[in-house]
C-alpha positions in Angstrom: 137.0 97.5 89.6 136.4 98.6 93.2 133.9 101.9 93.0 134.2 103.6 96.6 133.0 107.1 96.6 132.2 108.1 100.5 134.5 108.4 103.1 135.2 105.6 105.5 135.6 108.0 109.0 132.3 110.0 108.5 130.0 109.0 110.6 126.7 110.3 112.2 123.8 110.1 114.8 120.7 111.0 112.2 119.3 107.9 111.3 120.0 104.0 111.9 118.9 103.8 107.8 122.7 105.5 106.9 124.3 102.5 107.9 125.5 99.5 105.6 124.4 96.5 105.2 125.8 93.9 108.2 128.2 91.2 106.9 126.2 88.7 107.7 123.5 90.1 105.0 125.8 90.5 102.6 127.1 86.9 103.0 123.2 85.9 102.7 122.4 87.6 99.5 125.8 86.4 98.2 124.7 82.5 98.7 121.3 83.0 97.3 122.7 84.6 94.0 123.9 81.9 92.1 121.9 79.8 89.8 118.0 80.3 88.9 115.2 80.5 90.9 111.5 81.2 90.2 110.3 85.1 90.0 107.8 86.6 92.1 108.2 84.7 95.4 107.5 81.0 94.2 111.4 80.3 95.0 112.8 78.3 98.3 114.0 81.3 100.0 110.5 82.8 100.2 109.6 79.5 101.3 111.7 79.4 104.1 111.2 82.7 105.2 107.5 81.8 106.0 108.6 78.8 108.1 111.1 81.3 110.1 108.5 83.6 110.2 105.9 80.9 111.5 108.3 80.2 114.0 109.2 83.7 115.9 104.7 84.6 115.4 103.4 81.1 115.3 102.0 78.4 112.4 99.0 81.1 111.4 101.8 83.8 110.4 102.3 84.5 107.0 104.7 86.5 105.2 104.5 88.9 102.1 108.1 90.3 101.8 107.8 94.0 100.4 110.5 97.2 98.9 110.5 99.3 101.6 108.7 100.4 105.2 105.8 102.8 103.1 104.8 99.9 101.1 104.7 97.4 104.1 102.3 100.2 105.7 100.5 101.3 103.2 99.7 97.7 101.4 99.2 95.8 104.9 96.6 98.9 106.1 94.9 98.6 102.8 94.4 94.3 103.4 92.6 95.3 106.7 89.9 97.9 105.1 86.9 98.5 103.4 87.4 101.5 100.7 85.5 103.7 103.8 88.0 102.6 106.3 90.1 105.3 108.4 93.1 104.4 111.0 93.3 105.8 114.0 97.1 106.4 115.0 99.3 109.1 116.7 100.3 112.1 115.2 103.6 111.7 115.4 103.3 108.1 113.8 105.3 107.8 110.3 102.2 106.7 108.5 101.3 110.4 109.4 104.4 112.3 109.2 106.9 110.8 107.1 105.3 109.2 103.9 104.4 111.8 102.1 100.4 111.4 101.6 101.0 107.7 100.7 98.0 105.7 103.1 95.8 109.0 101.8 96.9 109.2 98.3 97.8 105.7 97.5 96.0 103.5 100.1 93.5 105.9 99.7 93.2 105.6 104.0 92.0 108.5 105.8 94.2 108.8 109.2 93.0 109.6 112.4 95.7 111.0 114.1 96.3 111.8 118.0 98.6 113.7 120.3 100.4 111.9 122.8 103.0 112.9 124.9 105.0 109.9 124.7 104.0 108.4 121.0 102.4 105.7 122.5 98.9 105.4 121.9 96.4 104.1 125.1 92.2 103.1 124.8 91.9 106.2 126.4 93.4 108.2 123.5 91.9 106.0 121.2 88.4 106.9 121.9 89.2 110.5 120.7 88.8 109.4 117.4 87.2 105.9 117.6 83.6 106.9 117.2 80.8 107.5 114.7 80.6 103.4 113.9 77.4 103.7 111.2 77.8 107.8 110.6 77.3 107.5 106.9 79.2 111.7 107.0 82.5 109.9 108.9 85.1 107.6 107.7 84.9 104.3 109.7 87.3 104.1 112.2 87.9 100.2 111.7 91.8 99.7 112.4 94.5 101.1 115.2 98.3 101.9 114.0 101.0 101.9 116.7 104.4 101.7 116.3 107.0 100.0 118.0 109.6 101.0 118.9 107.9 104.4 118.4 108.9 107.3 116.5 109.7 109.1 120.4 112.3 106.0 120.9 109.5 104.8 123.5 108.6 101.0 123.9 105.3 99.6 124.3 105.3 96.8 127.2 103.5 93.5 126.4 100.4 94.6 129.0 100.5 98.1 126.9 99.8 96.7 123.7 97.2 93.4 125.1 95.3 96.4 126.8 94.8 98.3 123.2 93.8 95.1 121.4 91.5 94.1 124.2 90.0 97.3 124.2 89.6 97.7 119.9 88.5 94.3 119.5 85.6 94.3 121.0 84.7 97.1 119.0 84.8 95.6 115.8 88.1 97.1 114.7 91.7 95.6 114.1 95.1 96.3 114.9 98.3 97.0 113.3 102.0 97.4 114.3 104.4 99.5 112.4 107.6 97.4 113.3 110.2 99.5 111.4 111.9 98.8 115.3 110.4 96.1 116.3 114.1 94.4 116.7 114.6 97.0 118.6 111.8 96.9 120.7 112.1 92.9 121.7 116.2 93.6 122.6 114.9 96.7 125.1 112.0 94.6 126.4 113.8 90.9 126.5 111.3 89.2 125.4 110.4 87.3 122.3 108.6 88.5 119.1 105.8 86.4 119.8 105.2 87.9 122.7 104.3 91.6 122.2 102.7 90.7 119.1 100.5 87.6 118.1 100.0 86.9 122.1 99.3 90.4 122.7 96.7 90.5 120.1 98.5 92.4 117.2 96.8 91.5 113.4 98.9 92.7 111.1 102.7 93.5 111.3 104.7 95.6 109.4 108.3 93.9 110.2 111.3 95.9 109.2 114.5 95.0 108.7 116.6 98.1 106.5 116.9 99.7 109.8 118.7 96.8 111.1 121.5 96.3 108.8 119.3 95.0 105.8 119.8 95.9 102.6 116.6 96.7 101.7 113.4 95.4 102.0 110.8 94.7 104.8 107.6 92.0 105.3 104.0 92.3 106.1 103.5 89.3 108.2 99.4 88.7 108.5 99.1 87.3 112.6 95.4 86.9 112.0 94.1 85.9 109.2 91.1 86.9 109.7 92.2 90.6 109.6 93.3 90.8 106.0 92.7 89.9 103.1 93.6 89.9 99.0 97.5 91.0 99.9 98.2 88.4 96.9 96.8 91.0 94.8 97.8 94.1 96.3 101.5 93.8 96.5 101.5 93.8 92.7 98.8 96.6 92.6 100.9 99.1 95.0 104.5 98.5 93.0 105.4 96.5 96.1 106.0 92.8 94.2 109.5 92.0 93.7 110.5 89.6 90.9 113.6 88.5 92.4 112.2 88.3 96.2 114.8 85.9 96.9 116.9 88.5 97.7 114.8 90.1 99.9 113.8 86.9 101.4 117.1 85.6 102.0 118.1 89.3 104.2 114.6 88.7 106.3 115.8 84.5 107.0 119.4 86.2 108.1 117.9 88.5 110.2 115.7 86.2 112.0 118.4 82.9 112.6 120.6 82.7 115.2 119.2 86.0 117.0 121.2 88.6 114.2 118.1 90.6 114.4 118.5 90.8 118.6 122.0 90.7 118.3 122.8 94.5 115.7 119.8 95.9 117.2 120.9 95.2 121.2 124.0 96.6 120.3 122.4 99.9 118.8 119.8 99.9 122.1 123.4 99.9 124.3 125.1 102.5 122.2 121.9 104.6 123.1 122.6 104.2 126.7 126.3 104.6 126.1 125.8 108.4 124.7 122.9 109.3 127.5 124.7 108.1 130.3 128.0 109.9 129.4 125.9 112.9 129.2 123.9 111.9 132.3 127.4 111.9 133.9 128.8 115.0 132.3 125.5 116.9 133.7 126.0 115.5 137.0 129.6 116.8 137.1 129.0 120.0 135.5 131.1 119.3 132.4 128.0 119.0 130.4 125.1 122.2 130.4 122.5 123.5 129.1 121.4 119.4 127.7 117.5 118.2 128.9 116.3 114.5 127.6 112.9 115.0 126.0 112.4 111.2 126.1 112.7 108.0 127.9 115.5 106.8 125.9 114.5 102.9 125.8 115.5 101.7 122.5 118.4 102.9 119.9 117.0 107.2 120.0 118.2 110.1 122.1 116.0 113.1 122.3 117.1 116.1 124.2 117.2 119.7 124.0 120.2 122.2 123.5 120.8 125.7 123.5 120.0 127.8 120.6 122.8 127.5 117.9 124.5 124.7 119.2 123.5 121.7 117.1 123.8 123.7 114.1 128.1 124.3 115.2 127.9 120.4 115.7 126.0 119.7 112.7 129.5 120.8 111.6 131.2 117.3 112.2 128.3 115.3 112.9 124.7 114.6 111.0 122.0 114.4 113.0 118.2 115.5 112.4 116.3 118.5 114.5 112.8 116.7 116.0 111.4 119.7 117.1 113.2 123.0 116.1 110.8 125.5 117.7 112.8 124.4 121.2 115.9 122.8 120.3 114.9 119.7 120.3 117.1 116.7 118.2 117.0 113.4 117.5 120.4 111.1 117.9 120.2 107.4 116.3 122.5 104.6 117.0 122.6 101.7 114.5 124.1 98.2 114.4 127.5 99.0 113.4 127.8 102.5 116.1 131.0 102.0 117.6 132.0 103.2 121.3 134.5 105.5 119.8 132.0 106.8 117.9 130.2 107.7 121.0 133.5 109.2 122.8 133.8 111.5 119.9 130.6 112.7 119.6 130.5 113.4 123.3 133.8 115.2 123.0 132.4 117.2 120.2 129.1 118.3 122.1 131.2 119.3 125.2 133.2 121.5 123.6 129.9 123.4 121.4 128.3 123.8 124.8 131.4 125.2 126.6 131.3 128.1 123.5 128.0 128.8 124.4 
């Protein structure tokens, strides 16, 4: 019996995690489910997910395949501190915004958050917070978050990222990379994973994969050793060990073979610049008014402004998320299976809400 609940034509711009899971996922897990394998990551798959994973980071990189992006946070910050530990990050980051309390209340990590204007974190901006080193009254700023892409849709550059490692290093403290995008970010930058993250200095990586036509399921994958430590113990303590990793394994190996990972999330980055140059073009024709971009749009995000009450009326026929209600501000997502129809019609749809206006 076939069990289909949702309809097939709905579709929306809110967030790249409503998609399904890409064929080529689904025809993973399916190969990896016959037959027995050992629980708890001591199967093949896991196995061979840390020789893929060894060869997009290098022969150091290991893998600990976890649920979900909180748990890769949360248990990957935790390898990389003392119990008096605190992370400096942006305040727009997701470890601060969108995990409800988990680094405080289950990592027990005190954040350090910033502003930025851009989401990207710089030394410069660091220094706000990393200070007091020996202050027995302040938590011990001892590791960096960034996230890439970031939660703004902005990409950090290879020289962005070597200048924040160069600069933290030094001062006895770590980084780590929330890559919930990082697909993402290597299709807008064309370069290799290796590249803006073990060669740039990164330690620990949260890699994600759900938003990317995954299942479910994402890895910590240690770059340094040296920069974590018991994770063989604290997956199981934070409810992040699966029993049957295979199947979480197998999704990851998928993603990362034969460039599927470059591949859905290129094709989300280009439906992105389908939808802001057709309203680039209906601005610069005067079909289109009243839209500002907020953003650089340089991965699969849109973030612009519209005029009061207008992306409620289109909320109507399309699902999308407010960023910033206090001015109008929204957030449009492409994912891996955004089609250019789906653009056309969404375009359509906004052009005529504005023209009511």
């Amino acid at each position: 019996m076939t069990l289909r609940l949702h309809d097939l034509d709905l579709r929306g711009f809110a967030s790249d995690n409503y998609a399904g899971i890409h064929p080529e996922i689904l025809d993973a897990i399916a190969a990896a489910n016959d037959g027995h394998q050992i629980a708890y990551g001591e199967d093949v798959y896991t196995a061979r997910l840390n020789e893929v994973v060894a060869e997009h980071f290098g022969a150091q990189a290991q893998a600990f395949p976890v649920f979900n992006g909180t748990g890769a946070n949360v248990v990957g910050l935790q390898s990389m501190l003392p119990r008096w530990g605190a992370v400096v990050c942006t305040s727009t980051a997701h470890i601060h915004t969108d995990e409800a309390g988990a680094p405080e209340r289950v990592g027990g990590i005190k954040l350090l958050p910033v502003e930025t204007p851009d989401g990207k974190l710089t030394p410069e901006l660091i220094d706000k917070e990393a200070w007091g080193w020996g202050d027995e009254h302040r938590a011990q700023p001892l590791v960096v978050s960034i996230t890439q892409t970031t939660e703004l849709g902005t990409a950090y550059t290879v020289d962005e990222v070597r200048a924040i490692a160069d600069h933290v290093h030094p001062l006895g403290m770590t980084l780590h990379m929330d890559g919930a995008r990082i697909s993402n970010a290597a299709a807008s930058l064309g370069l290799p994973l290796r590249d803006f993250t073990t060669d740039a200095g990164v330690d620990v990586l949260s890699f994600g994969g759900t938003k990317n036509g995954m299942l479910y399921g994402e890895a910590i994958v240690v770059l340094n050793p040296d920069a974590s430590e018991g994770l063989h113990y604290l997956r199981k303590l934070n409810m992040q060990l699966s029993s049957k990793m295979r199947f979480v394994s197998a999704q990851l190996i998928a993603l990362l073979t034969d460039d599927l990972y470059l591949r859905s999330a290129g094709h989300a980055n280009a439906m992105a610049q389908r939808l802001r140059g057709a309203l680039e073009a209906g601005i610069a024709d005067g079909s289109i008014q009243g839209v500002e971009f907020s953003q650089d749009t340089q991965a699969n995000g849109v973030f612009a402004t519209l005029p009061a009450g207008v992306a409620d009326r289109l909320r109507e026929h399309f699902r999308f998320y407010d960023w910033d209600a206090s001015r109008n501000e929204v957030r449009w997502m492409c994912s891996f299976d955004t089609s250019e129809q789906d653009i056309d019609a969404f375009v359509a749809a906004l052009t005529r809400e504005l023209a009511a206006v």
